[in-house]
N, C-alpha and C positions, 0 to 999 in steps of 0.2 A: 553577442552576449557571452559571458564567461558558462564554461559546461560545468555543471556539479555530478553529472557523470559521465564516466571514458570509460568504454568497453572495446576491446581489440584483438579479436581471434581469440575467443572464449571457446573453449571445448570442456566437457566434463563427460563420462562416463563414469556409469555404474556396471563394475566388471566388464564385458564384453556390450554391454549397450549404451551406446551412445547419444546423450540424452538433450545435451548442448551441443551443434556444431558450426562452429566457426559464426560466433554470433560479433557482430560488434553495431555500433550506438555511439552516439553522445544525447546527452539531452540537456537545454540551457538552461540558468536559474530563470526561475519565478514560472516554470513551466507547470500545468498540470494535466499528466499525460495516463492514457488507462493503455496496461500492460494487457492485452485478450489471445483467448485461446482455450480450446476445450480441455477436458483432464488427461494429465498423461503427458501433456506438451511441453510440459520444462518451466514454467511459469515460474512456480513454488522452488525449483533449484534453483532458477537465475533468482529470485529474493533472496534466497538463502546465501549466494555469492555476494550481491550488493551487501547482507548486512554482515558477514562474517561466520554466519554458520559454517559454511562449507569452504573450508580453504585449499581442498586437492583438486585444482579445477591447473590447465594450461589457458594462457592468454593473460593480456592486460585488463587489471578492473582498477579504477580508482574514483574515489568520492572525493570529490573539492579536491583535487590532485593527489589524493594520498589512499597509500593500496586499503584494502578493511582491516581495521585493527585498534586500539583503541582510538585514536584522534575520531577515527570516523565513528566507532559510538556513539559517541559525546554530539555528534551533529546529526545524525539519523537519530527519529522517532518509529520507531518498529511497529506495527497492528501486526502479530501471526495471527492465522485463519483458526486457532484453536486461541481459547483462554488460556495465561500460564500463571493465574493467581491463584495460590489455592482457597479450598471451600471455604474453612473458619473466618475467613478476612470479610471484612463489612467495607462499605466505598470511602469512610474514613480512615479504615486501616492501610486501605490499599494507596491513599492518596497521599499518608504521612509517609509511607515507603516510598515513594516517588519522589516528595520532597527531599526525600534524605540521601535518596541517588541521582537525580540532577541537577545541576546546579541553575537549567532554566526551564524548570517546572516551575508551573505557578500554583502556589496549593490555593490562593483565597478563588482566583475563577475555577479552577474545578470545584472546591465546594459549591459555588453558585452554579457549578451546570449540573452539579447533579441535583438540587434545586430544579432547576432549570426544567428537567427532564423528568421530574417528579419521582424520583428515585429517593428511596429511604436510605440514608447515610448509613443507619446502623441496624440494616439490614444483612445477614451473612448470605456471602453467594451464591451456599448451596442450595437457599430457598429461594435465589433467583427463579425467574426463567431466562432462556436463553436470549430473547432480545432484550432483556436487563443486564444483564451481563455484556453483550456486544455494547450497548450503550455507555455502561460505566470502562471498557476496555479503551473505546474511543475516545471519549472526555479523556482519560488520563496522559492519552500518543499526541491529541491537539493540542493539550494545556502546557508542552513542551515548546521553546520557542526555536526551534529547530532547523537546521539549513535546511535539510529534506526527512518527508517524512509519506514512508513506505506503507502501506495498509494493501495488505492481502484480504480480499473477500470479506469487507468492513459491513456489507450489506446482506449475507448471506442468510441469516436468521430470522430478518424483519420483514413484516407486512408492507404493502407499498403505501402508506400512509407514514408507517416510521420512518421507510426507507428515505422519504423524502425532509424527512427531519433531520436524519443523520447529513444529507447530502447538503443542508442548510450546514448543519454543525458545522463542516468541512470547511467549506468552502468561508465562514464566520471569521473561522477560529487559527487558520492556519499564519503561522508570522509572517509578516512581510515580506515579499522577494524571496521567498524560502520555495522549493519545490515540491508536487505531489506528485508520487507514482502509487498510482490506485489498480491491481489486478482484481478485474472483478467477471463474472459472467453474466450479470445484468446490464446489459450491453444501452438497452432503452432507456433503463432509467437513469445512466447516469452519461449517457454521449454530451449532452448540453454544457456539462461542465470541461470536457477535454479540450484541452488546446489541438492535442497529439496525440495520435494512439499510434502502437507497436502491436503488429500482433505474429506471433509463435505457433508454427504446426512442424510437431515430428519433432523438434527439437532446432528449426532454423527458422532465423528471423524472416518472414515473407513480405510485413508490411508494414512501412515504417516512414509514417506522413503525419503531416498535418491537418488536423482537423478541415481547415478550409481548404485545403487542396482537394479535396472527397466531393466539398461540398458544390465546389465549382463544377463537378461533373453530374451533380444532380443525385449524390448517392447520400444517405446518412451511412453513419459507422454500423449499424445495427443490419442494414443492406449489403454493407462491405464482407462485415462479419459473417454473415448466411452465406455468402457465395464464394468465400477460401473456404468455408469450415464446410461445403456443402458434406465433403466423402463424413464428416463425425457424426452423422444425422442419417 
């Protein structure tokens, strides 16, 4: 299958520590793969490389064949692990903004998901709470018909009763043959949907399979995960 991403002797440092090294990957379309690892691991720099935040990094990175910059905008749908909409905005403000910056967003299914999700349209954020807020963040990254689409810590906020609404949402709403790279640390609740997981300690890649390759040895990902990460615990 064609890779929507190529990673090839990635290094980054932050001054003298070194925070990526010598990471590299591919991962094919239509894959959906959970990025894991405790904090401090590089997780959140290697997103920030796939979307363009961070451009002082050595090594090859490319989306759909092409380095981050804008083409790869335009095809990545971003979740960051903090909100960047500010307070005054209500989920119709935030959705026309959307409409007006992508060209495949879809504003009529997001008003329906926020429906959906029993979210007050012209409600302002800052009387959110914070699983209303991840909720309307999410709706607006799926409602993008996007080659790949990135979500840091999508689950972070919610009870495990939403969590498994969000994981519904996902897994609904994402375009066809497009891929998901999901970093999350709720390892349980969301293994079911991984094709693949990667997972990052100290800033090197450790492990980097396929779902069912794990499963043929009789381990879930969540097994996996407890015994690289035993030294974080």
């Amino acid at each position: 299958m064609a890779k929507i991403i190529n990673v090839s002797s990635l290094q980054k440092s932050y001054g003298k520590k070194l925070v990526l090294d010598d990471i590299n990957f591919s991962i094919e379309e239509g894959s959906i793969v959970g990025l894991l690892g405790p904090n401090g691991c590089g997780k959140t720099t290697l997103i920030k490389i796939l979307t363009g935040l961070i451009k002082d990094h050595r090594g090859i990175v490319k989306i759909d064949n092409e380095e981050p910059g804008p083409y790869t905008k335009s095809v990545v749908a971003f979740l960051p692990d903090k909100s960047y909409l500010p307070d005054w905005m209500r989920p119709v403000d935030a959705i026309a903004y959307f409409a007006d910056f992508y060209e495949d967003f879809d504003k009529e299914k997001a008003l329906k998901m926020v429906t959906d999700f029993n979210l007050d349209p012209k409600q302002k954020l800052k009387t959110m709470s914070k699983g209303q807020q991840e909720k309307l963040n999410l709706i607006l990254v799926m409602c993008r018909k996007a080659k790949l689409y990135i979500l840091d810590e999508p689950l972070g906020g919610l009870d495990p009763a939403a969590r498994s609404a969000i994981l519904d949402l996902i897994m609904t709403n994402y375009a066809e043959n497009s891929t998901v790279l999901i970093s999350t640390h709720l390892i349980s609740d969301v293994e079911r949907i991984f094709n693949r997981v990667l997972m990052i300690s100290q800033g090197k890649l450790i492990v980097n399979s396929h779902v069912d390759e794990l499963r043929e040895k009789g381990k879930t990902v969540d097994e996996v995960f407890k015994e690289v990460f035993s030294y974080a615990w």
